[in-house]
N, C-alpha and C positions, 0 to 999 in steps of 0.2 A: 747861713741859709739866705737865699735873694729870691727876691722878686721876679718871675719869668717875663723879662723885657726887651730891648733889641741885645744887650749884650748875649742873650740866652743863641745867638744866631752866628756869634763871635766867635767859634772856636777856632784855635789855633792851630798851624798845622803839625804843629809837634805836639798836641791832643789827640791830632785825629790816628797820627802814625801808630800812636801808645798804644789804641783800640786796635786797629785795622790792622798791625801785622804782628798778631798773635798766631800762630803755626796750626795748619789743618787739623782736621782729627787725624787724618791716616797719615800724619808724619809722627804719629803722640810716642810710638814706640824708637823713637832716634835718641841722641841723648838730650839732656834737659839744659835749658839754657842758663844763664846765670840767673834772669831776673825769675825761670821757673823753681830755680832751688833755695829764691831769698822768700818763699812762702809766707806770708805773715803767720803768726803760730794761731790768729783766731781761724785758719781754716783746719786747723784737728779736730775732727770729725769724733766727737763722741760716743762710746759705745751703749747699746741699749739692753744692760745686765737685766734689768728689772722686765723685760717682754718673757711671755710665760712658753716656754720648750716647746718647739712645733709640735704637734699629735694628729690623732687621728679620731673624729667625733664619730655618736652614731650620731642619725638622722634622727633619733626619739631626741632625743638630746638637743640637737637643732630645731626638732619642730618647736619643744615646750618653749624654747628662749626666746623663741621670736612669735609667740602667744599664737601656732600652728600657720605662721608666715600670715598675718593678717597683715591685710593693707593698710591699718596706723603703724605699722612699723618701718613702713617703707623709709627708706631715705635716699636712696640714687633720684638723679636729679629728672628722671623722665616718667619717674613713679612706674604704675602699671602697664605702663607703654612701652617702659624698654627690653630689650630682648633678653639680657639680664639683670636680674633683681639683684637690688642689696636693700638687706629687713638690717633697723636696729634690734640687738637680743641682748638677753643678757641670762649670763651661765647661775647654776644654781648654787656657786660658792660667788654669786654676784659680780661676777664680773662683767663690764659692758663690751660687746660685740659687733664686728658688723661680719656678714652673714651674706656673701655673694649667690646668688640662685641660679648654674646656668640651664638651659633650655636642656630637655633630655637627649634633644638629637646633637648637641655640642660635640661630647665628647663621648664619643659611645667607645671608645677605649679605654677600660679602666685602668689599666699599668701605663697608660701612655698619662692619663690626666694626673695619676698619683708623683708620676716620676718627677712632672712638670713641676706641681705642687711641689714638692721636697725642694726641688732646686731653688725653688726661691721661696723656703719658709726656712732653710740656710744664712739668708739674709740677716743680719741683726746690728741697727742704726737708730739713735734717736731721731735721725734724719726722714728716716721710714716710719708708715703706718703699718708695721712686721705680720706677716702672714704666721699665724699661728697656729694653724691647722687644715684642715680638708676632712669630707666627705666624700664615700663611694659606696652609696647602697642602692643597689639594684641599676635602673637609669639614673639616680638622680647623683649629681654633680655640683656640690660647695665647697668654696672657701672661707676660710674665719679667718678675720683679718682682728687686728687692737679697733676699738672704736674711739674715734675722735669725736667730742662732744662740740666743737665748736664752727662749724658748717667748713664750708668751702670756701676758695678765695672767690669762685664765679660770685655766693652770694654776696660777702663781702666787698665786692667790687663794683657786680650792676643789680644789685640787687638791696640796695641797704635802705633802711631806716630813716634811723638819725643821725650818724656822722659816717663820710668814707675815711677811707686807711690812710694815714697820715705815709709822707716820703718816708721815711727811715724803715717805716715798719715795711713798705714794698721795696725795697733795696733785702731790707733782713730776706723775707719770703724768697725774692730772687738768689740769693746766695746759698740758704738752706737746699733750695730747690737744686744746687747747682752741686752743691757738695755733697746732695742724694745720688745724683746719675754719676758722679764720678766716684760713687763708691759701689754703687751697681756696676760700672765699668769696668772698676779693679776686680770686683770681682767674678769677674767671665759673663755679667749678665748686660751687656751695652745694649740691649733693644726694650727699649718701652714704646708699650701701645696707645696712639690717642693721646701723647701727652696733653692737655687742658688747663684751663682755670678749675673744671669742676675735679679734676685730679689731685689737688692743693688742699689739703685739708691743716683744721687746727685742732691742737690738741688740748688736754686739761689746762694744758701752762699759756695758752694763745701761739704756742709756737709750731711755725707751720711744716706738716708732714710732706712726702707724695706720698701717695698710694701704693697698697704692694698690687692691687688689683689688676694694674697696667703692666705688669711684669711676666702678666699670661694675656695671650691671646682669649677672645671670646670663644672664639672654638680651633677644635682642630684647624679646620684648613679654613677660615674664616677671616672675614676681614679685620685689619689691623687700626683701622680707622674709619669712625663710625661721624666725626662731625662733616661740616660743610666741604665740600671738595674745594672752595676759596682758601681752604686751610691747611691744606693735603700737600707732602713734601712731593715738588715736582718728578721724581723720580720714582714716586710712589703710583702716580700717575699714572705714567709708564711703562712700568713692567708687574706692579704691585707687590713690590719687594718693600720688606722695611730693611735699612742696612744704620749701625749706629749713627751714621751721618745724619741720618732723618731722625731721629733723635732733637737733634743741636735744631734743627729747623723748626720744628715744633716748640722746642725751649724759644726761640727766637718770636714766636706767635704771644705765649705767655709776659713773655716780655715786654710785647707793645701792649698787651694788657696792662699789666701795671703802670706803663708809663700814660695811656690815656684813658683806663677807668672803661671804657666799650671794648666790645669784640670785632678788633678793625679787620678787614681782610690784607693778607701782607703788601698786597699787592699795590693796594690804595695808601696803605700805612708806606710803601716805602718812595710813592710818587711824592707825599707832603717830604718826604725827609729831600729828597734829590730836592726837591723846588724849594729848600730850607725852608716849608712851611712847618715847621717845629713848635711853634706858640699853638696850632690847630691842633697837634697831636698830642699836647700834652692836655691831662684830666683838670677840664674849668674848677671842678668842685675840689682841687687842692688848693685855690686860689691864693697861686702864686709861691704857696711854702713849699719851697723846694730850691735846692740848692742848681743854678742854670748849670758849671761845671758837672756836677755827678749826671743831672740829665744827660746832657750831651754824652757824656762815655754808654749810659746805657742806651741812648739813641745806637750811638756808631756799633754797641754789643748788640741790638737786636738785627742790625743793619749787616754783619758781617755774620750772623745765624741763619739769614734768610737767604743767601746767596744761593744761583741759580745751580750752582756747580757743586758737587758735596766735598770735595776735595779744598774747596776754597773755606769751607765753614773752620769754624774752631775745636780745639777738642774741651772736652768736658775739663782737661785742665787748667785750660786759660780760660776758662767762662769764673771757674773759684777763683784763680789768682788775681783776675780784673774785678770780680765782683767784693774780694774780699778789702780792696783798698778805698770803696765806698762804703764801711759799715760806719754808720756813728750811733750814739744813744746805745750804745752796748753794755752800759750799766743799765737798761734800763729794760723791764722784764716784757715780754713781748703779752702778756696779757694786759698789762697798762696801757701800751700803745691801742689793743686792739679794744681795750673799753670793756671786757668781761672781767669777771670774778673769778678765780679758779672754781673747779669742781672736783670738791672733795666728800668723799662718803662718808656719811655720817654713822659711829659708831656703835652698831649693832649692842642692843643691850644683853648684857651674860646672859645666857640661860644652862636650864640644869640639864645634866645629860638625859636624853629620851630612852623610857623604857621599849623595851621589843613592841610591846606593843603599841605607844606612842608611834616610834619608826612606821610601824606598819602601817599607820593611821594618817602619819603627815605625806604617805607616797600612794594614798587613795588603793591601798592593795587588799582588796576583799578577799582574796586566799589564805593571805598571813594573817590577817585579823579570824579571818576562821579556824586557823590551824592553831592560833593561839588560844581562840577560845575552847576549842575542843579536848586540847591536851591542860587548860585549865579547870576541866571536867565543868561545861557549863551547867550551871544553874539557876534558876528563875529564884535568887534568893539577895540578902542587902549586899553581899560580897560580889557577887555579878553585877549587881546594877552601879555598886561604883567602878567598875572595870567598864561599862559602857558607860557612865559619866564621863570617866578620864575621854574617853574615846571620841564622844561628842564634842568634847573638851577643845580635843586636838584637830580635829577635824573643821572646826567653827574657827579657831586660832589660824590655823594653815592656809585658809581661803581668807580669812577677812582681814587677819594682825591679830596680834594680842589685844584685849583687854579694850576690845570696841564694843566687842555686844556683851554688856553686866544683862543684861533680860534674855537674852539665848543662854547666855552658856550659865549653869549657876558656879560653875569654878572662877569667870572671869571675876564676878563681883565678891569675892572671898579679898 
């Protein structure tokens, strides 16, 4: 690791070749060159057995998880501003959620929004934040995605605290990020929406996802790209097509993200690099820990992303193959670098199986609880009033926790 000094301005032209003539996207389907089939083996893409089998939720279901979409649940980064919502939830066998809301006029086709859905809750990568279900009742329109507890990279990058992201750990980010789209690629899905910083998430382990959320458009016939037009693939411009090449452009944006810590526009990012002003480009706040080599190739990787031509960009293959010969600190777990703690839930203490009427009691169902007390032949006697003890019981437990209120409940203080 050096210091970012003049030699960071020094590269060599058999550096810059290495970067620069890696082969478009739209030649990926030719055959593979030698240095594409000497793959390093860190880029096998791990499978993600443990994401729970795509389904189909009701909306009661959605509503209770995300405490009837209240606005502390929110988490997408424009809150109640943006046109769609994502609430954190979490399922009633506790699982944590995130919970996209779109507008009703989105997708007023429901087999066309279901079909969409399928196709990319098919997906399954630890690379991915796996789409793990959908919604379709009446207008309304969600997806359930896995929830990543540990923010985004936008906040971890302009938004932080007390420390930014160390080199290594934004090389990791870039390569995970890279060996996402090329496995959405492989598998017939090359078009993400909006790719971003706020797309970038982390998970339990600090390690960082994309998002399945970019894998559907906002709406039917709606735009593909909702940031600044200083960001927008030129071609996107133009005709308002997204084509996998604008893809790589995008990844190309993220790029100069991590390498200077702001949201540069490419345009301004790539007049510093022509004018080798490359010490201005990179993030002050990594002061200087960064290795000038590995810079310069992700320099020349965002540089050959951004290109005006889409034919000239890279393909999602050689974005993994160049990115994977910059990984180091690979013993070392990406929740360290990024300074969290894992988050692991804490285990539930045993309880005894719930009578009928317990059940009935802990799912606030006044039919059942009446049907059970009727064919219990009720009675105003001591054998009734412990059946509404119990009942009290569970109902006080269900709402507050166990064994918080001994003066409400008189079972808890037993």
């Amino acid at each position: 690791m050096g210091c970012c000094e003049s030699s960071f301005l020094k590269e060599t032209q058999r550096e810059r070749d290495e970067v620069m003539n890696e082969r478009p996207l739209t030649q990926r389907k030719e055959a593979s060159t030698e240095s594409d089939t000497a793959t390093p083996t860190a880029t096998v893409q791990p499978t993600n057995e443990e994401a729970p089998l795509f389904s189909e939720f009701s909306f009661l279901d959605l509503r209770a998880a995300t405490n009837n979409f209240s606005s502390d649940n929110i988490v997408s980064e424009s809150g109640e501003k943006a046109a769609n919502v994502v609430y954190k939830g979490r399922l009633e066998n506790r699982q944590w959620i995130a919970v996209k809301k779109f507008t009703k006029v989105a997708w007023p086709d429901p087999t066309q929004f279901k079909e969409e859905a399928e196709g990319v809750g098919k997906l399954r990568r630890k690379r991915l934040a796996n789409l793990i279900g959908y919604c379709c009742a009446g207008d309304e329109r969600l997806l359930v995605a896995e929830y990543m507890p540990n923010d985004t990279l936008a906040k971890h990058l302009f938004h932080w605290e007390k420390q930014t992201i160390e080199w290594p750990l934004r090389l990791r980010v870039a390569f995970y990020i890279a060996e996402a789209l090329d496995y959405c690629n492989t598998e017939g899905r090359p078009l993400y929406h909006d790719l971003n910083a706020y797309r970038v998430l982390f998970d339990e382990d600090g390690d960082p996802r994309l998002s399945c959320f970019g894998l559907m458009k906002n709406s039917m016939d709606g735009k593909s790209y909702s940031t600044n037009l200083a960001y927008t693939p030129p071609e996107y411009l133009k005709n308002g097509r997204v084509i996998p090449e604008s893809v790589i452009y995008s990844f190309g944006t993220v790029l100069l993200d991590l390498l200077s810590g702001k949201h540069i526009p490419p345009s301004h990012a790539l007049d510093m690099i022509r004018g080798e002003n490359l010490n201005l480009l990179m993030d002050s706040h990594l002061e200087g820990k960064f290795s000038s080599e590995e810079a310069t190739q992700v320099v020349g990787l965002a540089s050959q992303c951004l290109q005006y031509e889409p034919r000239e960009r890279p393909s999602t293959k050689n974005l993994v193959v160049t990115l994977a010969r910059l990984q180091t600190k690979s013993d070392v777990p990406s929740n360290v670098m990024l300074r969290v703690s894992k988050h692991e839930e804490a285990q539930s203490t045993p309880q005894r199986p719930l009578s009928p009427l317990a059940e009935a009691c802990s799912r606030m169902d006044l039919t059942a609880i009446h049907q059970i007390l009727v064919m219990a032949h009720y009675r105003d006697d001591k054998e009734t009033h412990e059946i509404l003890v119990n009942c009290h019981h569970t109902l006080l437990c269900a709402r507050f926790g166990p064994h918080k209120l001994p003066l409400l409940c008189p079972l808890c203080s037993l």
